[in-house]
C-alpha positions as CSV (number, residue, x, y, z in Angstrom):
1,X,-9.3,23.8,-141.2
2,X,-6.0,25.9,-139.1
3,X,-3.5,23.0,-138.3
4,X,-4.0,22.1,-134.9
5,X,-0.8,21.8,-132.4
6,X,-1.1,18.8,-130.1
7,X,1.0,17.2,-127.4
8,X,1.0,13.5,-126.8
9,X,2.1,13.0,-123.2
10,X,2.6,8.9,-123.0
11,X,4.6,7.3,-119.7
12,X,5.0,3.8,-120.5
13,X,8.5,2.4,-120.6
14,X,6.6,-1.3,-122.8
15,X,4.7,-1.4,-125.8
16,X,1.5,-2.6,-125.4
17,X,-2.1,-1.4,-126.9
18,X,-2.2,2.2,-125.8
19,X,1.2,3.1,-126.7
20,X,0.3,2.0,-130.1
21,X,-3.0,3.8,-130.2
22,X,-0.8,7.0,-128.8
23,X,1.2,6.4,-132.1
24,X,-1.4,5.7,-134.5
25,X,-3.1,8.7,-133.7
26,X,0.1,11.1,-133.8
27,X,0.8,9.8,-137.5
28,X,-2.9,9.9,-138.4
29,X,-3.4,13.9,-137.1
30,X,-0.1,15.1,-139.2
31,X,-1.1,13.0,-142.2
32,X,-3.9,15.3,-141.8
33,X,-2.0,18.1,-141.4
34,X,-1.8,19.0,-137.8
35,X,1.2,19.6,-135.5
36,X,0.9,17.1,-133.5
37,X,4.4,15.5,-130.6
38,X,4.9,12.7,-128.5
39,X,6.5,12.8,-125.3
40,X,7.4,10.0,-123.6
41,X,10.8,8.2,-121.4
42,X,14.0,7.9,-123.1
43,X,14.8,5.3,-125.3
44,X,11.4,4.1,-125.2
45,X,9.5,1.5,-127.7
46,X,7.1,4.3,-128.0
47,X,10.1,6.8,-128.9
48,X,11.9,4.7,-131.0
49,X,8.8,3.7,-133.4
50,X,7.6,7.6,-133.3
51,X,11.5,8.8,-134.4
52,X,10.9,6.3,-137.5
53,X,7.7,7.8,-138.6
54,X,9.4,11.3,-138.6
55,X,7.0,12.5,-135.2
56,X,8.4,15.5,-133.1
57,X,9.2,13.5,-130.1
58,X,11.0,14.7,-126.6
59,X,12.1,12.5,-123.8
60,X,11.2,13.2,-120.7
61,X,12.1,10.5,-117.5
62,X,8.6,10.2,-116.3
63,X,9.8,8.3,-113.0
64,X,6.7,8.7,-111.1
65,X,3.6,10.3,-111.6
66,X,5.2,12.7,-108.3
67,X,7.6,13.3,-110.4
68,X,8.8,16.9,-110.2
69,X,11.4,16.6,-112.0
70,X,9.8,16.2,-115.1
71,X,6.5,18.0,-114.4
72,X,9.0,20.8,-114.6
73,X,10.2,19.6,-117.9
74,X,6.5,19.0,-119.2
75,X,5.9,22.5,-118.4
76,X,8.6,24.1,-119.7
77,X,7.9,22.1,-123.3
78,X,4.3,23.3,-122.8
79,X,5.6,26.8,-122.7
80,X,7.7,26.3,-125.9
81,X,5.8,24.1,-127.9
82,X,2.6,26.2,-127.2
83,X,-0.1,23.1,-127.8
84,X,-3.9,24.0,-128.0
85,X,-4.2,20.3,-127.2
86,X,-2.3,18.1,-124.4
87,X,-3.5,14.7,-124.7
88,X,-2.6,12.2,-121.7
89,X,-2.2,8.5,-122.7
90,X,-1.5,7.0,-119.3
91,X,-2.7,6.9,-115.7
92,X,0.7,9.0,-114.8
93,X,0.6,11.3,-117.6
94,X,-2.7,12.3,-116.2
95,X,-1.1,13.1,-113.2
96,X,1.9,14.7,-114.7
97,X,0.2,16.8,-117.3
98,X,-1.9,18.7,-115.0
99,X,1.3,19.5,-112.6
100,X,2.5,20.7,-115.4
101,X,-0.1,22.7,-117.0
102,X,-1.4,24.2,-113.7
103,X,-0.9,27.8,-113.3
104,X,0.3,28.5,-117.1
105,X,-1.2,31.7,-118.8
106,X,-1.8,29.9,-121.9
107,X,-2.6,26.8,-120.3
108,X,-3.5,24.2,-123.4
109,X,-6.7,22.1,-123.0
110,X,-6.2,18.7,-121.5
111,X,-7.4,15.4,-122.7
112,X,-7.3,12.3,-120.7
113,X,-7.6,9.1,-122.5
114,X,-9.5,6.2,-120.9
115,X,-8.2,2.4,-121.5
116,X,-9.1,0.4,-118.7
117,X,-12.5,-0.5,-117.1
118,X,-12.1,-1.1,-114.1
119,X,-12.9,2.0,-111.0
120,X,-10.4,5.4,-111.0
121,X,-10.0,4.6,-107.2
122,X,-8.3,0.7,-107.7
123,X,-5.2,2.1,-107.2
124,X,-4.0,5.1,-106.1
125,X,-4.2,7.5,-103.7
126,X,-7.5,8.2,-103.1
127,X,-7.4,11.8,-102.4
128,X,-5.0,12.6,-105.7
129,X,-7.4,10.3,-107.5
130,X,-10.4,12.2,-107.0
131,X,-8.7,15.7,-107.1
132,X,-7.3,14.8,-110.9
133,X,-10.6,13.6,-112.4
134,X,-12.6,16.7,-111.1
135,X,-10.6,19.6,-111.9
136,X,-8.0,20.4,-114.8
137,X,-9.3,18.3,-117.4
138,X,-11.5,19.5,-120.5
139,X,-12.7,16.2,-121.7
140,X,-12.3,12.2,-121.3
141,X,-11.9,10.4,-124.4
142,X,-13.0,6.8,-123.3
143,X,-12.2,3.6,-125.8
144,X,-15.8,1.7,-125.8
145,X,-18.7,2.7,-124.0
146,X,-18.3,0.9,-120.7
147,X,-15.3,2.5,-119.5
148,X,-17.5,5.6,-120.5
149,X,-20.1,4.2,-118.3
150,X,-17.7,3.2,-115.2
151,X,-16.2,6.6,-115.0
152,X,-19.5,7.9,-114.6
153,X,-20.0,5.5,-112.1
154,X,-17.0,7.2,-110.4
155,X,-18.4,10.6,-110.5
156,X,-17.1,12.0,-113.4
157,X,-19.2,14.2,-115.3
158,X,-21.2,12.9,-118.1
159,X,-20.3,15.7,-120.1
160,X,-16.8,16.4,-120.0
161,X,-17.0,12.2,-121.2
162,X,-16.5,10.9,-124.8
163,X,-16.3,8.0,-126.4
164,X,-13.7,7.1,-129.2
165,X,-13.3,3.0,-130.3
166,X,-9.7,2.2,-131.0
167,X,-8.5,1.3,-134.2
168,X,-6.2,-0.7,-136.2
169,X,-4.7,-0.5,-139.7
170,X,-4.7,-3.4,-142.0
171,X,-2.2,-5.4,-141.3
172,X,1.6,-5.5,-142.6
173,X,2.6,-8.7,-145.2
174,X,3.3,-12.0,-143.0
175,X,6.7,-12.4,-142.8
176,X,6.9,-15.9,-142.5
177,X,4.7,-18.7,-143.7
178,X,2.5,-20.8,-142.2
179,X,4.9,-23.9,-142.8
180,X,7.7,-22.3,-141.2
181,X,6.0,-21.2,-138.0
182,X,4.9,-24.8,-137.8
183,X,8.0,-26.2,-138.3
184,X,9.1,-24.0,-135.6
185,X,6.8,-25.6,-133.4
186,X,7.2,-28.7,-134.6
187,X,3.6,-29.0,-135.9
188,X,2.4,-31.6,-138.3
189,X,0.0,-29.8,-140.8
190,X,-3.3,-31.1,-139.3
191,X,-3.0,-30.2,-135.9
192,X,-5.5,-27.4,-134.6
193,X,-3.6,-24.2,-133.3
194,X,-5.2,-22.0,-131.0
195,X,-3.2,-18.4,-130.4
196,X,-3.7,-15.6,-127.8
197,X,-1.9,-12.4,-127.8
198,X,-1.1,-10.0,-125.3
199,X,1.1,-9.4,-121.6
200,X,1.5,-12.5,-119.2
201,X,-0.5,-10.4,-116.4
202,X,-3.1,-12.1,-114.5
203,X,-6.1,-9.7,-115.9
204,X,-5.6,-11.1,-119.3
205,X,-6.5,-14.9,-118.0
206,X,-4.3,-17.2,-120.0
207,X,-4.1,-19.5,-116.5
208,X,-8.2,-20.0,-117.6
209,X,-6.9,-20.9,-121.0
210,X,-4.6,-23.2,-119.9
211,X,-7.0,-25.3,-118.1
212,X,-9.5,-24.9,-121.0
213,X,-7.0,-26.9,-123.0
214,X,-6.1,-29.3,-120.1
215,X,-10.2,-30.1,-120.3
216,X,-9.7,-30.5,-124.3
217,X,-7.0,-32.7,-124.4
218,X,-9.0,-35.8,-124.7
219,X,-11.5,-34.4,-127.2
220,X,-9.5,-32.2,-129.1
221,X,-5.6,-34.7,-128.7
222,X,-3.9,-32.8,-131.6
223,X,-4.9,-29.4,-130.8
224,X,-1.8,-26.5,-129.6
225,X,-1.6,-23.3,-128.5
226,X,0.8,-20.4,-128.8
227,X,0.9,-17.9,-126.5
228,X,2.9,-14.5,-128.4
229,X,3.8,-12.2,-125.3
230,X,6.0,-11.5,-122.3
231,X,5.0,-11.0,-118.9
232,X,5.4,-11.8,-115.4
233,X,2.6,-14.6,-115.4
234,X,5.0,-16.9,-117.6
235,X,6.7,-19.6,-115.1
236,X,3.2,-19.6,-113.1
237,X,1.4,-20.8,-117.0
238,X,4.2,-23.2,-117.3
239,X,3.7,-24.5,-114.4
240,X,0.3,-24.9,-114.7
241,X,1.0,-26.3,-118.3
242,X,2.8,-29.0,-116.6
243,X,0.2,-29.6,-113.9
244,X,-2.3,-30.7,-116.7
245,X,0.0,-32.5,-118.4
246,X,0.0,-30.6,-121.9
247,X,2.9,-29.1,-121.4
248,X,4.2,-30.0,-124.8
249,X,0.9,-28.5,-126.6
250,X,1.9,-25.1,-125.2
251,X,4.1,-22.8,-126.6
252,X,5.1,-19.1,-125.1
253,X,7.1,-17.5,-127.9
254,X,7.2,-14.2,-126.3
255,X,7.2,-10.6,-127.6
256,X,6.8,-11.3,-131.5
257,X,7.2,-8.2,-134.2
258,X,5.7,-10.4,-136.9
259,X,2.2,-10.7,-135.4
260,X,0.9,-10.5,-138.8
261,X,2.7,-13.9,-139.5
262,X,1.5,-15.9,-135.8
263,X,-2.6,-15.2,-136.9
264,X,-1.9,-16.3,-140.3
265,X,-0.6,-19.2,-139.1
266,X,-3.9,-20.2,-136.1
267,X,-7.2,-21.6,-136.6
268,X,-8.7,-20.0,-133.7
269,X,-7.9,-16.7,-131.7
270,X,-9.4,-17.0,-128.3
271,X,-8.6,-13.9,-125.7
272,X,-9.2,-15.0,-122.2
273,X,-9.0,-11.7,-120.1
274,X,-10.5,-11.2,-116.9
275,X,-11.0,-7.2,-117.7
276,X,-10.5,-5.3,-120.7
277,X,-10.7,-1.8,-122.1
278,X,-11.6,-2.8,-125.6
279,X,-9.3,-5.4,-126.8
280,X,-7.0,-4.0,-130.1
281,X,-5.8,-7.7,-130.7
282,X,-9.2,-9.2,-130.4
283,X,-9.3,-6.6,-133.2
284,X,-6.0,-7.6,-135.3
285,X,-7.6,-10.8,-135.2
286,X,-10.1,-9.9,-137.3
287,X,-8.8,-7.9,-139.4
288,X,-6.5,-11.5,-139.8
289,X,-10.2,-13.4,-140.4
290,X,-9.9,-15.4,-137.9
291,X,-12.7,-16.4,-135.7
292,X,-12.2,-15.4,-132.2
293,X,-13.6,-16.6,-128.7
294,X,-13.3,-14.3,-126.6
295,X,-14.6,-13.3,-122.8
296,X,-17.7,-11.1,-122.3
297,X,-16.4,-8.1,-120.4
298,X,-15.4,-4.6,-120.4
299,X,-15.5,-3.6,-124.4
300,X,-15.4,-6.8,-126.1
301,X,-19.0,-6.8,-126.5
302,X,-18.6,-3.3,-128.4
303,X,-16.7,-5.7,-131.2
304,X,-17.7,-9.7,-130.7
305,X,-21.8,-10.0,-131.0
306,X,-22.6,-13.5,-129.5
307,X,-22.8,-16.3,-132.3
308,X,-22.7,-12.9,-134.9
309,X,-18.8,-11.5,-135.1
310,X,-17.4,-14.3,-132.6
311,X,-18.5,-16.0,-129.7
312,X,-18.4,-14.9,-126.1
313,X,-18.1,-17.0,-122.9
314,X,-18.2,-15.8,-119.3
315,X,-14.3,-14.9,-117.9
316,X,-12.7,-17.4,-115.6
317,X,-15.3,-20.2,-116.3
318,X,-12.2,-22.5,-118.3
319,X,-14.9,-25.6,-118.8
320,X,-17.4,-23.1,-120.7
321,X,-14.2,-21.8,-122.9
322,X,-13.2,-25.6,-123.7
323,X,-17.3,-26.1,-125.1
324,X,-17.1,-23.3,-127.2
325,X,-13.0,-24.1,-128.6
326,X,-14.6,-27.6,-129.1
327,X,-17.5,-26.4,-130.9
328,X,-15.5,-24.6,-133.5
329,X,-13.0,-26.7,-134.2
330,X,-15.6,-29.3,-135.2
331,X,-17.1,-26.9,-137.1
332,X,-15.0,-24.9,-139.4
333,X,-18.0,-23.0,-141.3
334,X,-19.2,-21.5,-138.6
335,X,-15.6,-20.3,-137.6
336,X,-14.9,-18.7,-141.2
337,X,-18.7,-17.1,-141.1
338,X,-17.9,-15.5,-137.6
339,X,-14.7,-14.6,-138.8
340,X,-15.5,-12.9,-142.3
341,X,-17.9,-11.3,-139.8
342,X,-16.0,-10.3,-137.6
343,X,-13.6,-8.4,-140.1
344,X,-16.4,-6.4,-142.0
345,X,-17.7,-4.9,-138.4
346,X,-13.8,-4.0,-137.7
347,X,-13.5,-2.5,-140.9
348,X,-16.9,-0.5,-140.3
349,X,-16.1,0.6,-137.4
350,X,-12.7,-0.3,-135.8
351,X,-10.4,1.7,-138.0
352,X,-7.3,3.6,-137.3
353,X,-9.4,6.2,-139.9
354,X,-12.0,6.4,-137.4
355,X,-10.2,6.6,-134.2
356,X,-8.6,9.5,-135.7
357,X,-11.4,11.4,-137.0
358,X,-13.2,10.6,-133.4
359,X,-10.4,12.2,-131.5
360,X,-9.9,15.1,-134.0
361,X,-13.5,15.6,-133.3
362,X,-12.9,16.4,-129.5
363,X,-10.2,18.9,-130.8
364,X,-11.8,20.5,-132.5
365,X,-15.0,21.2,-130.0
366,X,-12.5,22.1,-127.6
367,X,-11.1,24.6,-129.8
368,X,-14.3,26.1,-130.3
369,X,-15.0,26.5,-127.1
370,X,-12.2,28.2,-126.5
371,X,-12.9,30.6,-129.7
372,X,-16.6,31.2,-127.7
373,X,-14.9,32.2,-124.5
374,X,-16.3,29.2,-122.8
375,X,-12.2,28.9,-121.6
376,X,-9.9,30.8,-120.8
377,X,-7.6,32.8,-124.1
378,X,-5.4,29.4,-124.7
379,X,-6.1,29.4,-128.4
380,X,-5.3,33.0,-129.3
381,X,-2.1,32.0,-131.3
């Protein structure tokens, strides 16, 4: 196989799931030898963590997705880089990118990648919104099937769609132990501890979670929970923390680099969110074997089978979520089955492996397309 050139155009100035996706997949497509970049804001997470893996990466503002500025400096590393491939991470790259690549003789394919399930026309203009998805791009590269389904929902052509699961790697050595996260919490070694990671947004529900363990604290007394994220939900959880008076069984500890050592450390991984594209810590937790509870939308069920891989309760419905913690911490069996479960279906078909051999896959049809004149002559390198 030709090495395949690639450009990774990601705006997001945080770190969160797709930005780490957008990295795994640059590392996995040059350890298969292709040129593949990232391009992202200056002194970005994203940029920082690429530099370290030896990745190609150029900075780029990215103020805006009306941002002329840089679509003139997306273009102009278009013209010098030459990609056959420019993959768009984010909702503003998507924008971007196709400012950019409008107009250029040797004009690379575009990919836009998919995270979210919710409609193209939430937010936006809706004019610009329906101009982008219909014109300029080659092929959508959803992450479960329903955002695969909800795009066609919003019109967008069945067969420009495709879907690709992410994936995760195995994870890195626990830096710390169990008794020293504990004793950072100030956790006697038989009290339950429940975690959830991700953002302090209001899609990802922790408020429903909080009052899930308000209804427990009778039943399940000892039990805490750790929240490992930032986000601008956190003095509205406190507060409500403090209106259910278990304010001293919760415990936001914020970003965390050693997530490895946090799911070592809980007896249940419960993921609360209101919406959700497919869920990559739902997946960490797995790979972690821990037994997760987790709420039936967007992709989750792509990954937690009902009483099979985990268990799934309806979002926003905190007294259901409080049965089903209950349940499982009452009956530890059942939580290691689901869990062992749970890990062999992510290793199956969750992997970092896989997410990179499904997107190479779309590369490569593109390419030969291109190579069958079904495009225009952007691959004659």
């Amino acid at each position: 196989m030709e090495p395949i050139c690639s450009l990774h155009l990601n705006t997001a100035t945080s770190w969160r799931g797709g930005e780490r996706q957008t990295l795994l997949l640059v590392e996995g497509l040059r350890r298969e030898g292709h040129q593949a970049s990232i391009a992202c804001p200056p002194a970005s997470p994203l940029a920082e963590r690429a530099r370290s893996s030896g990745i190609p990466v150029d900075e780029i503002p990215l103020r805006g997705e009306l941002d002329l500025s840089s679509v003139r400096q997306l273009r102009r590393l278009i013209q010098h880089i030459d990609p056959q491939i420019l993959q768009l991470h984010t909702a503003h790259a998507h924008t971007i990118g196709l400012l950019a690549n409008f107009g250029l003789r040797r004009a690379p394919s575009v990919i836009v990648q998919r995270r979210v399930d919710f409609s193209i026309y939430r937010s936006g203009t809706p004019f610009l919104t329906r101009f982008k998805y219909r014109h300029g791009v080659d092929r959508y590269i959803a992450i479960s099937d329903k955002i695969a389904e909800v795009l066609q929902q919003d019109g967008v052509d069945p067969q420009r769609i495709r879907v690709v699961h992410s994936g995760v790697t195995a994870l890195p050595d626990p830096g710390q132990t169990v008794k020293q996260l504990r004793d950072q919490l100030q956790l006697p070694d038989s009290a339950p501890l429940l975690g959830s990671v991700g953002a302090l947004s209001e899609h990802k529900g922790h408020r429903y979670l909080i009052e899930a363990m308000g209804l427990l604290k009778s039943r399940q007394a000892a039990a805490h929970l750790v929240l490992i994220g930032d986000g601008e939900e956190a003095e509205a959880i406190d507060t409500l923390a403090q209106q259910n008076g278990i304010a001293d069984r919760i415990h936001r500890v914020g970003f965390q680099d050693d997530v490895s050592s946090w799911l070592a450390a809980l007896d249940l991984y419960i993921h609360p969110s209101l919406e959700e594209g497919l869920g990559t810590s739902i997946l960490d937790a797995l790979t972690a074997t821990r037994a997760v509870i987790a709420s039936a939308v967007g992709g989750i069920p792509e990954v937690i089978e009902e009483g099979v891989t985990g268990r799934l309760v309806a979002p926003a419905d905190p007294a259901r979520l409080a049965q089903v913690i209950d349940q499982l911490l009452d009956d530890p069996t059942t939580a290691e089955t689901l869990a062992t479960a749970g890990k062999q279906r992510v290793e199956q078909h969750f992997s970092a492996e896989a997410m990179v051999r499904g997107n190479l896959a779309v590369h490569l049809e593109l390419i030969e397309q291109m190579h069958s004149g079904q495009t225009n002559e952007k691959v004659a390198r």
